[in-house]
Backbone bond lengths (Angstrom), bond angles and torsions (degrees), N, CA, C in turn:
res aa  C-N    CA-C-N  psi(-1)  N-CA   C-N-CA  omega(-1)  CA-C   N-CA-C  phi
1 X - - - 1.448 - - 1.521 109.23 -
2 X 1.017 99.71 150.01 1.983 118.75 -161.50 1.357 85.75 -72.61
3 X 1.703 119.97 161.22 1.577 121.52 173.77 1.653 103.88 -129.74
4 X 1.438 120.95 137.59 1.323 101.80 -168.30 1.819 113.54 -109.09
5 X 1.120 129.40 131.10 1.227 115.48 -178.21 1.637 137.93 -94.07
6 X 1.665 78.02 100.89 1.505 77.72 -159.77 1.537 145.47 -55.46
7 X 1.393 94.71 0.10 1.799 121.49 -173.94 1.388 109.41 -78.28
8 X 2.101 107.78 -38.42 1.435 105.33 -159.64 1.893 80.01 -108.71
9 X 1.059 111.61 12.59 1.875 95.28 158.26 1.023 116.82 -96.57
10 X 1.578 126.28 -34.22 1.554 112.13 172.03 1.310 129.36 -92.92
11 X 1.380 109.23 19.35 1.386 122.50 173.34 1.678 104.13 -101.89
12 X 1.737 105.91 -15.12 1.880 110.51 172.47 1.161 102.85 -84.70
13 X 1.435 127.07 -40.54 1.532 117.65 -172.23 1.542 112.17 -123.87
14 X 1.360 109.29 60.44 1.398 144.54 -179.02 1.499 106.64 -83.39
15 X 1.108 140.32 87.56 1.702 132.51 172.46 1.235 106.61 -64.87
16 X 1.658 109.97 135.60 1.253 140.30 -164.96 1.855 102.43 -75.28
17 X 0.982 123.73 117.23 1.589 127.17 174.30 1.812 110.20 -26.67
18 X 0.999 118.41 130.92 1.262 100.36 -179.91 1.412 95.15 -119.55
19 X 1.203 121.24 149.01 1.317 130.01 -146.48 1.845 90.93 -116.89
20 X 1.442 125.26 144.65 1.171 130.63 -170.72 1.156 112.07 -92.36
21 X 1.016 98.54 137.91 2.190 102.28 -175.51 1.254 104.02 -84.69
22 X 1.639 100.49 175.34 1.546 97.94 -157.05 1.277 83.59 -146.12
23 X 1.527 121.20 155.00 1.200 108.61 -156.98 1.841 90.72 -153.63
24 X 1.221 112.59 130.91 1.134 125.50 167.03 1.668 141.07 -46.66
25 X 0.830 117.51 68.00 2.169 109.55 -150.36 1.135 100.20 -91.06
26 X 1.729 140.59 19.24 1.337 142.55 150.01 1.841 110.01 -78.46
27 X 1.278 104.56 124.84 1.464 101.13 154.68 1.198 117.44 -130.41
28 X 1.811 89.60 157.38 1.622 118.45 -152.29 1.501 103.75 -119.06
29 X 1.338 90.61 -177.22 1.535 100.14 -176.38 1.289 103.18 -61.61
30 X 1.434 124.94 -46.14 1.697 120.75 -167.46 1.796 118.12 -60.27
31 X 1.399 77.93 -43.24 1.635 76.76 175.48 1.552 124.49 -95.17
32 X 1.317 137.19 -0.16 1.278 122.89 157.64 1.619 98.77 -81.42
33 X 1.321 127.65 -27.75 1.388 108.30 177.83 1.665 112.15 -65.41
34 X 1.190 112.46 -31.94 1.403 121.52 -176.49 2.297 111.13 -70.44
35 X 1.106 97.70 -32.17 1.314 117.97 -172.51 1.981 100.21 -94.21
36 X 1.722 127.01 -26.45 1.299 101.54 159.35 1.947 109.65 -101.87
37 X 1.150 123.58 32.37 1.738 129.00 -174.36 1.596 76.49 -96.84
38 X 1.359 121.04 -75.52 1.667 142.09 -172.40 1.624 107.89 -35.87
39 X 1.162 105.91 -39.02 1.303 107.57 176.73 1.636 131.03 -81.32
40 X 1.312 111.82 -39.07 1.462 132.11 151.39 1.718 112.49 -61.41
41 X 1.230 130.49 -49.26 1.263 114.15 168.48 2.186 115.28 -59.74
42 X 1.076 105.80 -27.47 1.218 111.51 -168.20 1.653 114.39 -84.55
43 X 1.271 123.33 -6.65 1.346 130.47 -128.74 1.707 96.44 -95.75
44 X 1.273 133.59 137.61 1.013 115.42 177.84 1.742 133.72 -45.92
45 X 0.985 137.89 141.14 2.014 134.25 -177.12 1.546 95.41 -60.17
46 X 1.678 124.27 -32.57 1.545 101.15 -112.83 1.896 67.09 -126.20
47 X 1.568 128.52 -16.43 0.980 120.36 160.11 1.704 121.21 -126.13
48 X 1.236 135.51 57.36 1.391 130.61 176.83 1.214 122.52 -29.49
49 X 1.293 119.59 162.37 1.278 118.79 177.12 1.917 111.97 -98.71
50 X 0.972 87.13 136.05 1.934 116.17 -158.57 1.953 88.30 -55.83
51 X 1.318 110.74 149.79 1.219 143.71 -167.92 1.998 97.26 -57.16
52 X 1.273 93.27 -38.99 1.762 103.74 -167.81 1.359 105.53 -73.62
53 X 1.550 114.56 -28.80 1.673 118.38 -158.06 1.373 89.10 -96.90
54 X 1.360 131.35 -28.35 1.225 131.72 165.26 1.569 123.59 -34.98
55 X 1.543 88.15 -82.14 1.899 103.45 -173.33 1.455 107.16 -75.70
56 X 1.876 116.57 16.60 1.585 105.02 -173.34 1.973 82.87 -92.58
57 X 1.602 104.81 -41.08 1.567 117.85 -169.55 1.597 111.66 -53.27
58 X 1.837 99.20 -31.80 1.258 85.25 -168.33 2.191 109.94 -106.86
59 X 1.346 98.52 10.59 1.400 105.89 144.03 1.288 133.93 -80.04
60 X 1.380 98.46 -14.92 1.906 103.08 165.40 1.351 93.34 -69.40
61 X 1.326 117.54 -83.67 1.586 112.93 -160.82 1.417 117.93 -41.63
62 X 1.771 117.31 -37.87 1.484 100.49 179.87 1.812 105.85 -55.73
63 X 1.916 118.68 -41.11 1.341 112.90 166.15 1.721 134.40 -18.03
64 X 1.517 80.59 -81.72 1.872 94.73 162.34 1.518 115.45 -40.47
65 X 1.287 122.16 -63.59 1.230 119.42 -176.26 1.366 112.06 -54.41
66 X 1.411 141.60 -39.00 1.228 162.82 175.26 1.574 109.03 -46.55
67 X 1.829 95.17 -63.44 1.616 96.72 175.85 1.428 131.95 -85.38
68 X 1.543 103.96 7.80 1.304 117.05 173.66 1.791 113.02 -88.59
69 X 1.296 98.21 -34.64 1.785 114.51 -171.56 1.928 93.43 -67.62
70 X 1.354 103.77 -51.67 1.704 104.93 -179.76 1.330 106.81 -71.14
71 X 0.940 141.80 6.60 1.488 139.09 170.20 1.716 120.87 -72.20
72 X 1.836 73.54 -59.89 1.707 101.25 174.79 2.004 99.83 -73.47
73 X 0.856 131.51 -4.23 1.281 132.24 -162.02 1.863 89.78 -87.10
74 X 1.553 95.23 -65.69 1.316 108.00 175.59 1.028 139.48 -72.76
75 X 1.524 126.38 -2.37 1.486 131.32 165.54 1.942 95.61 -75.37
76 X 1.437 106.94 -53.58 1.130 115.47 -162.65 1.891 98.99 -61.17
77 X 1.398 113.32 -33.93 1.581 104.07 169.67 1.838 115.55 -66.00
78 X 1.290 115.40 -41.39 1.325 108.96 -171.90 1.811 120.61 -72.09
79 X 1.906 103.07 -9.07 0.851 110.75 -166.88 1.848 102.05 -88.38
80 X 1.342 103.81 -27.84 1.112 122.24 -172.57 2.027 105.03 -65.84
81 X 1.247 94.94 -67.81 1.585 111.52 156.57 1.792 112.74 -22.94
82 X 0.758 100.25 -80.84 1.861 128.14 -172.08 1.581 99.49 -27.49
83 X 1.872 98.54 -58.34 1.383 117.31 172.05 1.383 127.19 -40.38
84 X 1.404 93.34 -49.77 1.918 103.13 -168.23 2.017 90.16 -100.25
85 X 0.789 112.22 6.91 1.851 102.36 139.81 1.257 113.24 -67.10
86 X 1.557 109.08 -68.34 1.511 107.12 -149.63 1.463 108.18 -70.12
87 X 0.963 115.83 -29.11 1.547 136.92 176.53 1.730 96.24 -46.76
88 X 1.619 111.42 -76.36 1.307 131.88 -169.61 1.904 95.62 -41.43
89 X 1.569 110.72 -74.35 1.294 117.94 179.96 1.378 114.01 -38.22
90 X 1.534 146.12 -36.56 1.765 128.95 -167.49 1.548 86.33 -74.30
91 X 1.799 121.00 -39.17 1.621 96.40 -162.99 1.583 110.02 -71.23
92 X 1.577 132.08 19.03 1.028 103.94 -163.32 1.625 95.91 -103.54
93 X 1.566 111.04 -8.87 1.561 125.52 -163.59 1.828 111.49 -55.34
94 X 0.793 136.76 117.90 1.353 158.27 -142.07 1.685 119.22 59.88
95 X 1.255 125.80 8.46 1.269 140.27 -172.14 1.857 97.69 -72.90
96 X 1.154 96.41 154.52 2.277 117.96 173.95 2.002 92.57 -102.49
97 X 1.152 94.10 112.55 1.206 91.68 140.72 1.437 127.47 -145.63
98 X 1.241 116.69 -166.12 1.856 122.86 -167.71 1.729 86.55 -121.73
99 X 1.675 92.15 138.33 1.499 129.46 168.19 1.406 116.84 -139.84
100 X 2.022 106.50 132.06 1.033 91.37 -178.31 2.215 120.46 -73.54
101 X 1.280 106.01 132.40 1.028 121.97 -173.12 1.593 124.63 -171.32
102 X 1.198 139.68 132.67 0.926 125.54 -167.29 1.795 107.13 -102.00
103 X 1.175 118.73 7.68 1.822 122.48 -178.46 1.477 77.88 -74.32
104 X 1.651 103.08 151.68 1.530 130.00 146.28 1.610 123.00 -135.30
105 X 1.004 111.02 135.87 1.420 122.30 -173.40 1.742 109.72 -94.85
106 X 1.372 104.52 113.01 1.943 126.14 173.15 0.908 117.29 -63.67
107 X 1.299 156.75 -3.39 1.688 125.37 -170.94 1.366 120.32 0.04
108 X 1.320 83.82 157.15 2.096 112.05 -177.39 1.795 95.24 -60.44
109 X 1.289 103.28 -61.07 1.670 130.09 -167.51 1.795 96.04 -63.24
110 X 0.566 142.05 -93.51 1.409 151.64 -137.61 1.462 139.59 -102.00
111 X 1.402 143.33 -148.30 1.177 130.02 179.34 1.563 95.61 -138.06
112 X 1.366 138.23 179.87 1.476 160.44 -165.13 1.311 113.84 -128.70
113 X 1.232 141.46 161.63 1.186 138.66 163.58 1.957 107.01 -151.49
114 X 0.992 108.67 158.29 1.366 134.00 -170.69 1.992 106.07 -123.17
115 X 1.103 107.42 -177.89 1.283 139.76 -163.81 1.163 134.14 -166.65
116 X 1.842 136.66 102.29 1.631 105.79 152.44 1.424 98.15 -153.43
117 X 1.448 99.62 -150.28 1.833 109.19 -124.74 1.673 90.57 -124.10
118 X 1.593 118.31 107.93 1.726 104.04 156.37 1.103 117.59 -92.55
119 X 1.440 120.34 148.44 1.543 107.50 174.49 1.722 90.35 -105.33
120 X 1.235 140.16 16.86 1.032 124.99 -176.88 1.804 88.71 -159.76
121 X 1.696 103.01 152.93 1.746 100.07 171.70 1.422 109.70 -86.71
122 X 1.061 105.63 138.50 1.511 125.18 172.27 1.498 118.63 -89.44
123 X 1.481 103.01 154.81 1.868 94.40 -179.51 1.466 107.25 -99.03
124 X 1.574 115.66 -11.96 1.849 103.90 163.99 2.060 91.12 -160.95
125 X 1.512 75.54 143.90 1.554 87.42 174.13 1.800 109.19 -126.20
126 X 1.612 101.96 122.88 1.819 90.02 -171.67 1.790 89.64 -98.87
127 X 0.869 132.24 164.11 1.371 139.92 138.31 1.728 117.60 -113.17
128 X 1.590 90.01 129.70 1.917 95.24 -171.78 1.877 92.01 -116.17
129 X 1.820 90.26 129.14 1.455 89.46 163.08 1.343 93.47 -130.00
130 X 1.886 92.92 151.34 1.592 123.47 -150.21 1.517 99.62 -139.26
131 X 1.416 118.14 126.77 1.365 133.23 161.58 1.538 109.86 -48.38
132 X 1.423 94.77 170.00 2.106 113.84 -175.85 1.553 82.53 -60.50
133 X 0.774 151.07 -78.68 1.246 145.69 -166.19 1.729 124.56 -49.46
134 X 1.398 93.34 -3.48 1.760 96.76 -179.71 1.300 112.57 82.95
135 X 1.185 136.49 -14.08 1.547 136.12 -166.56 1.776 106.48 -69.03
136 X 0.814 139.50 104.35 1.622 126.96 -170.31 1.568 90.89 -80.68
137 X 1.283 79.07 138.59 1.687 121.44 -168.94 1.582 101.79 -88.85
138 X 1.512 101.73 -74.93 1.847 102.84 172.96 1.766 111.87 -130.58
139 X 0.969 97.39 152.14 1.735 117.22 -173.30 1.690 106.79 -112.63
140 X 1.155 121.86 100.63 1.498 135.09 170.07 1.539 122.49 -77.49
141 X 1.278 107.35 99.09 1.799 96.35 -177.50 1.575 96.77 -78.20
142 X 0.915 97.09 148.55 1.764 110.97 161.24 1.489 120.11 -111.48
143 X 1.260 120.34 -9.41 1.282 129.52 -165.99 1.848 107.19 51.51
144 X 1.423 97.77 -147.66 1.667 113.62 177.53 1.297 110.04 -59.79
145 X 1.523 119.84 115.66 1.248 111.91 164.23 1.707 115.83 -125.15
146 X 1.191 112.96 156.57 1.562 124.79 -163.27 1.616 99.50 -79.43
147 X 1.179 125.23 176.14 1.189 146.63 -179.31 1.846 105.26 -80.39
148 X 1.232 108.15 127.10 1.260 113.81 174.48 1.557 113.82 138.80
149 X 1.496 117.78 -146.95 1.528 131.72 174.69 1.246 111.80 -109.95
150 X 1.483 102.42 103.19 1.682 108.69 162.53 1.484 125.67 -118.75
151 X 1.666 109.27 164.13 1.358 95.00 -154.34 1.881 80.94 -135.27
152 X 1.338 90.88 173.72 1.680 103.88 -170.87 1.163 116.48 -175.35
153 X 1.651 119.73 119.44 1.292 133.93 -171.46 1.748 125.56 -89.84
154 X 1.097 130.25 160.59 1.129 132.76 -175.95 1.681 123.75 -137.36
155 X 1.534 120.89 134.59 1.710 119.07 -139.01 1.321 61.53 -93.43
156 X 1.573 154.35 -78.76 1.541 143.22 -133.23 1.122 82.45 109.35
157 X 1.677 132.71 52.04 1.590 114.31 -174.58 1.962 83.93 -132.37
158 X 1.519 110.74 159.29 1.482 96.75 -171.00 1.658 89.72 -92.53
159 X 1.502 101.63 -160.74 1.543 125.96 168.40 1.757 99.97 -66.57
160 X 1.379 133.91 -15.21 1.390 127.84 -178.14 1.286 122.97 -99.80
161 X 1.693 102.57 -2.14 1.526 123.36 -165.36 2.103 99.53 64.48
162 X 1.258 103.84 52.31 1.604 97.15 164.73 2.065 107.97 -113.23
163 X 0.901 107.76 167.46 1.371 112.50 174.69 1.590 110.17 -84.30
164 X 1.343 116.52 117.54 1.376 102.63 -171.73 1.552 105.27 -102.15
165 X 1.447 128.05 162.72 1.541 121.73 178.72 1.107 107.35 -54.25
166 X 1.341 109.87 174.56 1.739 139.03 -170.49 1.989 89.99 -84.56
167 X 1.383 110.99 159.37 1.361 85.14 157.56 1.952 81.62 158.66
168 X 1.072 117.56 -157.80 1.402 136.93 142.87 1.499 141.32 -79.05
169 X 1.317 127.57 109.28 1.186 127.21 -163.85 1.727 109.97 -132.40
170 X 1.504 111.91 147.32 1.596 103.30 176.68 1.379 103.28 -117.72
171 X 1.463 93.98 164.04 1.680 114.80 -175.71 1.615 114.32 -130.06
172 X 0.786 103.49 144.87 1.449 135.29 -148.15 1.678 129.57 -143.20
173 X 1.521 109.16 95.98 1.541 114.69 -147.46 1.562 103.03 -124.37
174 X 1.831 95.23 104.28 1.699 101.03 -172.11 1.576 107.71 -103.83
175 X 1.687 101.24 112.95 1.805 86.50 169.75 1.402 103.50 -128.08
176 X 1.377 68.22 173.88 1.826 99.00 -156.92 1.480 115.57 -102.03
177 X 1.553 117.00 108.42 1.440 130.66 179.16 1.305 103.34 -122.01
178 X 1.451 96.95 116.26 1.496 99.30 -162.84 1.427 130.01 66.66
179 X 1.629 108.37 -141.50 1.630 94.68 -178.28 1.400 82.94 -97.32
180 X 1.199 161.66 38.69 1.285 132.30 152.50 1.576 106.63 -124.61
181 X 1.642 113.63 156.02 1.212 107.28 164.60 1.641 110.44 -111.00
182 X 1.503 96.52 167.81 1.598 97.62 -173.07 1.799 85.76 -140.55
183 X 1.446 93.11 174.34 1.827 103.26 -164.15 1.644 106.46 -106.03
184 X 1.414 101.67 145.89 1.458 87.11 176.71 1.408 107.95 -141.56
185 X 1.459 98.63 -172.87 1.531 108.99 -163.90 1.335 119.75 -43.35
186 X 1.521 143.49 131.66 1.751 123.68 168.95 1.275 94.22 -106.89
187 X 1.115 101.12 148.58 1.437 111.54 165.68 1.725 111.47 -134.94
188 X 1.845 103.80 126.20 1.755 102.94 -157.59 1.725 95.78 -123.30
189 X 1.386 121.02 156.24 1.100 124.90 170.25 1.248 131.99 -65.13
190 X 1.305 135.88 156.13 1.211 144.14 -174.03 1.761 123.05 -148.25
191 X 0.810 132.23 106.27 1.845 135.22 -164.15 1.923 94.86 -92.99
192 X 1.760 95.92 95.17 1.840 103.74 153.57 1.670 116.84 -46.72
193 X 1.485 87.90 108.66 1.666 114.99 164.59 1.202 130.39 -72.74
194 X 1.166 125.17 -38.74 1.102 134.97 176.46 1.546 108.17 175.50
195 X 2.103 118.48 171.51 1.435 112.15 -179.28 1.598 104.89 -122.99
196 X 1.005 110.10 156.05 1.482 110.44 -168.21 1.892 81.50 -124.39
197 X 1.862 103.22 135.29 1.336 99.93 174.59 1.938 92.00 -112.57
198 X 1.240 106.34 140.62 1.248 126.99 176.74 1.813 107.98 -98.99
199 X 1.672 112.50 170.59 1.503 114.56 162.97 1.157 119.02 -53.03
200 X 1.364 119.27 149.22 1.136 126.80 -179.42 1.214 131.69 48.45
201 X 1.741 112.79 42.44 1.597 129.68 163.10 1.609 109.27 87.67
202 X 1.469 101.12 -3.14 1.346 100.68 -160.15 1.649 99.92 -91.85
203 X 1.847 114.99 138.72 1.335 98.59 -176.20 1.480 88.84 -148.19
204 X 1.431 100.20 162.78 1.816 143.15 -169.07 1.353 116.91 -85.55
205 X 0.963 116.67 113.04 1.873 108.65 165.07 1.660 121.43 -94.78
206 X 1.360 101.07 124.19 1.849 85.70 -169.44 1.729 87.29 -111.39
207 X 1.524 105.29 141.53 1.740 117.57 168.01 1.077 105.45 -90.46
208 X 1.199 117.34 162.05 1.485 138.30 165.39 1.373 124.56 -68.36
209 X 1.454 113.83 -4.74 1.689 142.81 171.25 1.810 105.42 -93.97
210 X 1.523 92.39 3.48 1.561 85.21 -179.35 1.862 117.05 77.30
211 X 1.285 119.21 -14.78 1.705 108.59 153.07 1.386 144.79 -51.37
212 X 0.758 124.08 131.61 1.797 127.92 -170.13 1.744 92.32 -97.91
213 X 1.387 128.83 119.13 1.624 114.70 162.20 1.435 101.01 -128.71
214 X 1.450 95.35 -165.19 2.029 116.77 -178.20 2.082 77.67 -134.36
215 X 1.269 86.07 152.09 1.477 113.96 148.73 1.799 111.43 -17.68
216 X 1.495 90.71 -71.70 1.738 91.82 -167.04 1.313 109.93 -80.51
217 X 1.424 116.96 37.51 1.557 120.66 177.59 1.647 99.34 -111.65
218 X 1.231 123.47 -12.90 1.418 151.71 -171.54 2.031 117.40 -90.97
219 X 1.931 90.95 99.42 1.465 85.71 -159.14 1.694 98.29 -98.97
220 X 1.298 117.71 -2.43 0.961 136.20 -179.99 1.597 136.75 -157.28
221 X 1.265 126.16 160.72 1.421 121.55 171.64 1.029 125.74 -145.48
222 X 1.702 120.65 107.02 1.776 127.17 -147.05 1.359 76.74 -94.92
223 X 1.726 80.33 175.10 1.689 105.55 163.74 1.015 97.37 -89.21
224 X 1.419 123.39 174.41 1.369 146.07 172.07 1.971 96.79 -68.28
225 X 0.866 131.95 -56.05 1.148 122.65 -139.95 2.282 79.30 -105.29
226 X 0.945 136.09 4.85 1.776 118.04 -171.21 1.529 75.07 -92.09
227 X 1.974 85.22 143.53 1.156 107.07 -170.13 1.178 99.54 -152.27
228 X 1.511 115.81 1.29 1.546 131.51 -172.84 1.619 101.21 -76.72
229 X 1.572 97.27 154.08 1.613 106.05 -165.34 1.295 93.27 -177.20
230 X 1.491 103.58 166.81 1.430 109.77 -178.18 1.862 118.04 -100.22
231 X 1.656 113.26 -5.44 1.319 119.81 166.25 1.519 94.29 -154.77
232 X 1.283 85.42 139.02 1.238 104.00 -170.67 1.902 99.05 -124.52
233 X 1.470 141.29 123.83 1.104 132.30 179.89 1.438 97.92 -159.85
């Protein structure tokens, strides 16, 4: 009696993987034009389709066509955009600018400065800067200040007139409306290090303080050398 092998039979009548189709569920201009041609050739003789159902079908397609043209309108705008970032970002590389943040960075050499914003004049503005530990180091009166953007520098000198270390320090801006004060925005410098370009046009600013930003993290852009302010101590 014959012997059958069953290993090399189901490897003969083995069905081939069939691989799953994939199917498109966007429609485009080609194919609703292709899908109302099909429909007009097909359409009954003896009942056509009425003048209204007509020009309603073929205001869709001018639609489609419409929202297809602004598509391409707008890739080609964001691409345009994207561009004049990265462009904008290399000129900013050794550039000063202001972020809102209240950290400031000391050097051995030099002094710091700050920035912020009244929307109303105040009758005294103190600014307190305070060590990693929070301890405020020096307290800046400003007295009366007017409505707007003011800025204000710091020697690295304490409340005793001593030299305090280099290091990280925060600032802290209390004004006074009425009898109470409330805190407001700081805004502290930062020196562009270099730009990192990311996918899709999109790119990074890294400081020399160690920040990572975008563009719209950027409330300002000093010169290297403005140093002007309204207290300077």
């Amino acid at each position: 009696m014959a012997t059958v092998d069953a290993a090399a039979l189901g490897e003969q009548y083995t069905l081939a993987a069939q691989s799953t189709p994939t199917y498109n569920k966007e429609l485009g201009q080609d194919e609703f034009l292709e899908l109302m041609t099909a429909q007009l050739k097909n359409q009954d003789p003896m009942e056509p389709m009425d003048n209204g159902e007509f020009l309603g079908q073929m205001a869709q397609f001018s639609t489609v066509s419409g929202i297809e043209k602004m598509q391409i309108a707008l890739d080609n705008l964001s691409a345009t955009y994207a561009s004049g970032q990265t462009l904008q970002s290399t000129q900013l590389v050794g550039q000063e600018v202001l972020i809102e943040s209240d950290t400031m960075e000391l050097t051995d050499s030099g002094e710091t400065s700050g920035a912020f914003d009244l929307d109303v004049a105040s009758g005294n503005v103190i600014v307190n800067i305070a060590d990693r530990s929070g301890t405020v180091v020096r307290q800046i009166d400003m007295g009366g200040v007017e409505a707007g953007r003011h800025t204000f520098s710091w020697d690295g000198m304490d409340n005793r007139g001593s030299k305090v270390p280099a290091g990280t320090y925060t600032a802290n801006v209390s004004v006074q409306q009425g009898d109470e004060f409330t805190a407001a925005s700081v805004l502290t410098s930062r020196i562009i290090e270099s730009v990192e370009f990311g996918a899709g046009g999109q790119s990074t600013l890294n400081t020399k303080q160690g920040d990572v930003l975008t563009i719209a993290d950027i409330r300002q852009i000093r010169s290297n050398n403005s140093t002007a302010s309204d207290t300077t101590q």
